[in-house]
C-alpha positions in Angstrom: 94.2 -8.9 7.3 92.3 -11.5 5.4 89.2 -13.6 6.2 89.3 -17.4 7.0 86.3 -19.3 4.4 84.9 -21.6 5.9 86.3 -24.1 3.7 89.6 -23.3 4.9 88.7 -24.8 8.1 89.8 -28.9 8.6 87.2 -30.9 7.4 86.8 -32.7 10.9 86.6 -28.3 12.7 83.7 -27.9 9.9 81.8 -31.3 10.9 81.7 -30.6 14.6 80.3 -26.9 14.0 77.5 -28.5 12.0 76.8 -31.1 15.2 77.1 -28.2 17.2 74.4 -25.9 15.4 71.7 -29.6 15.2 72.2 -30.2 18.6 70.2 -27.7 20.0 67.1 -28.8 18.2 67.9 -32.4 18.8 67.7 -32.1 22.6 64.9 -29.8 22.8 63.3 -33.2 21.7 64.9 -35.1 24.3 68.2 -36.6 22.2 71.0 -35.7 21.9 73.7 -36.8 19.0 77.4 -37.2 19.3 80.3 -37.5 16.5 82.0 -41.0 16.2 83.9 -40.7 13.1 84.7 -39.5 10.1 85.6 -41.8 7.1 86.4 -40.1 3.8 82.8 -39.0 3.0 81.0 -40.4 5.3 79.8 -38.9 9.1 79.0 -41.5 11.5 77.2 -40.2 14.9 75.6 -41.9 17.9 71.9 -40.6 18.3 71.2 -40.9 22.2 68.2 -40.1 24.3 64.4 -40.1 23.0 66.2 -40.3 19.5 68.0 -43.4 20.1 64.8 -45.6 20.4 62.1 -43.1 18.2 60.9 -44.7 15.3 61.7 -40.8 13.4 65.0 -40.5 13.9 66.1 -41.9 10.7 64.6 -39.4 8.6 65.9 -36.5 11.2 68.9 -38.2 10.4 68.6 -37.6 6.7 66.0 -34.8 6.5 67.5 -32.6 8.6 71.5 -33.2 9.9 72.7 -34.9 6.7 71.0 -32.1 4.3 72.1 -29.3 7.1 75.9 -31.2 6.8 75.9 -31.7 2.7 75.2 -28.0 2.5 77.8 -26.8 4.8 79.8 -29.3 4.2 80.0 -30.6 0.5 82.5 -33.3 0.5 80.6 -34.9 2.7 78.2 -37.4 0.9 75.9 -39.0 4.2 75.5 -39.1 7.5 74.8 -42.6 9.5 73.8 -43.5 12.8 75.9 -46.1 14.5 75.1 -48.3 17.5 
């Protein structure tokens, strides 16, 4: 029996389990974030809550999701907040 890599997973099954692991930390700060699409290399997610209106978000957005998704996920090139 052989093991599944995580790179065998669909790129779309690897995304979501990346959302899934932020999330946690997100809401513990009173947000929350949700996936809206994928397009080619580029992750597009809804920040809601406290992180929809805090002046920090963008750089949780970069510092911490987008690094967290470029490492687990490396053909994806940036994450960006939508509406």
């Amino acid at each position: 029996m052989s093991e599944t890599s995580p790179a065998d997973k669909p790129l779309d099954a690897r995304v979501r389990e990346v959302i899934e692991s932020v999330r946690p930390y997100i809401q513990a700060d009173g947000g929350d974030i949700e996936l809206v699409a994928i397009e080619g290399d580029v992750v597009k997610v809804k920040l809601r809550g406290a992180c929809a209106s805090c002046p920090m978000s963008q750089m949780t957005l970069k510092a911490g999701v987008e690094r967290h998704m470029r490492e687990r996920v490396p053909e994806i090139r940036t994450v960006e907040s939508v509406g």
